[in-house]
C-alpha positions, 0 to 999 in steps of 0.5 A: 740661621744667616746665610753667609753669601759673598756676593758680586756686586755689579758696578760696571756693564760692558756691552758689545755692540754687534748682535747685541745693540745693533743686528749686523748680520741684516745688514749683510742680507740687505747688501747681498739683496740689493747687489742680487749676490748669495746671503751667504757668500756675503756673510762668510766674506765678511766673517773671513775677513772680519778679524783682519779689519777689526784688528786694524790690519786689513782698511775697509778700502782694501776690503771693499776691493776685495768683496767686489772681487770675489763676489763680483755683482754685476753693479756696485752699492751707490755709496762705499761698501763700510757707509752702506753696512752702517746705513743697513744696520737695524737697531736692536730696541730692547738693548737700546731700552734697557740701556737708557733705563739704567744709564743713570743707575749703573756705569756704562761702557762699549767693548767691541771688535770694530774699525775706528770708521765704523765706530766712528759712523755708528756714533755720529749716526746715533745708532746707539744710546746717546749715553755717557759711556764711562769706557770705548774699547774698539779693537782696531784702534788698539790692534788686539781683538776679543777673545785676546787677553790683551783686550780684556786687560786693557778694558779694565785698565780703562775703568776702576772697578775689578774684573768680578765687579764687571758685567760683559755682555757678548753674542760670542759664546767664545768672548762670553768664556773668554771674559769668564777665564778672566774674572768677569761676570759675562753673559752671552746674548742671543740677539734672535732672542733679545726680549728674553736675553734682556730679562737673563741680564736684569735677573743676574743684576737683580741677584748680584747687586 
């Protein structure tokens, strides 16, 4: 007999874009390399801090003065410290290739916890596809971070499709859940993984469109 299924058909992709379409953490080890300062004081720097700059509360400035502070190098990189992050960043090929392949199929979008220079950087450098995204939420520039509600609603406001009709694609297993709670279609990317991860997300639109 028929097999009655209700699927969720997948009208809209949000994707993040550290860890997913660009590896920020390399850039991090490259700084630490080139100032000759601990990988991992460098990281856990930037992850304290992160949530402050990405929610428009703590500039880049402000943060610069404190990473040379603390981790006090015995020189400093040659441009500013948020210019040589983005210079750093090494792009992750297989998202970038599967956003152009589906660019024209499926609309597209960008939901990250971000400052505006960043972001701003990341997109005249053409660091990421040079698509038409139909939404860009940046945390920073609405003063609310992933995994807060507020987000989320506001990522869906700016589209016009429902919750469940939305695809959202995170590194965080906690902004993955977060979008799950909502509604959302939400998968966690493993961007040591990105062939595999890239597949996962392929297979979930195969079965949900």
């Amino acid at each position: 007999h028929a097999k009655i299924t209700f699927m969720k058909k997948i009208k809209f992709i949000y994707f993040d874009l550290g860890g997913v379409l660009i590896d920020h953490i390399s850039s991090l080890k490259k700084i630490a390399l080139e100032l000759n300062i601990s990988e991992e004081e460098t990281i856990n720097l930037f992850q304290k801090y992160g949530d402050d700059i990405d929610r428009g509360t703590l500039s880049w400035e402000n943060f610069e003065d404190i990473f040379y502070k603390k981790l006090n190098p015995q020189y400093k990189l040659k441009s500013s410290l948020h210019e040589s992050f983005v210079e750093n960043f090494i792009i992750i090929q297989k998202t970038h290739d599967f956003i152009n392949e589906i660019k024209e199929k499926i609309d597209i979008g960008i939901l990250s916890n971000n400052s505006g220079e960043i972001f701003d950087m990341i997109q005249s450098k053409k660091i990421i596809p040079d698509i038409n995204y139909k939404s860009i939420v940046i945390s920073a520039k609405i003063d609310v971070i992933k995994p807060e509600k507020e987000i989320y609603d506001y990522a869906i406001d700016q589209i016009s499709f429902n919750p469940n009709e939305v695809l959202f694609i995170d590194d965080k297993e906690e902004n993955v859940n977060a979008a799950r709670s909502f509604g959302w279609n939400s998968i966690v990317f493993d961007t040591q993984k990105p062939a595999e991860s890239v597949d996962r997300i392929k297979e979930y639109l195969a079965d949900n469109s």
